[in-house]
C-alpha angles and dihedrals in degrees: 000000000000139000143202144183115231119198103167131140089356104310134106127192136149116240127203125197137156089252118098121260100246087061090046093050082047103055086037081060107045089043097055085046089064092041088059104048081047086054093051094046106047133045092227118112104171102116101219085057095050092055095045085057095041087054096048092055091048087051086042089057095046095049083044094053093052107040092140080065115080094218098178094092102014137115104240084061082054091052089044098062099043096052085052092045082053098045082051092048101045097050091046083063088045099051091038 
């Protein structure tokens, strides 16, 4: 079980997965790479807003990576979502 700290769009939180922290730190990373270039490239500044758009380019680039995979009925969609429903889960408890 991992664990990482999240300080992003003003908030901070601490996250815990099964994943190993190293894997954790690594998505953190990757996804506050995308939130920045989203902040560079819009005038927007809520930061709800910021990460909805964040997470549709992260989708944007997985769909995009696998064009040869129909993802509208699979279930890698399916995992998808439930791993994202999780995350969401999991840092409303947090910030709670």
């Amino acid at each position: 079980m991992g664990s990482v700290s999240i300080s992003l769009l003003g908030t901070s939180f601490k996250l815990r997965a099964q994943e190993d922290s190293l894997h954790l730190q690594r998505i953190v990373d990757y996804y506050s790479k995308i939130v920045s270039q989203v902040e560079s490239c819009v005038s927007e500044r809520d930061p709800l807003k910021l990460s909805i758009l964040a997470g549709i380019m992260v989708i944007d680039e997985l769909f995009s990576n696998n064009k040869q995979s129909d993802y509208t009925h699979t279930d890698e969609l399916d995992e998808v979502e439930n791993i994202t429903l999780h995350l969401i889960n999991t840092i409303n408890k947090t910030l709670e």
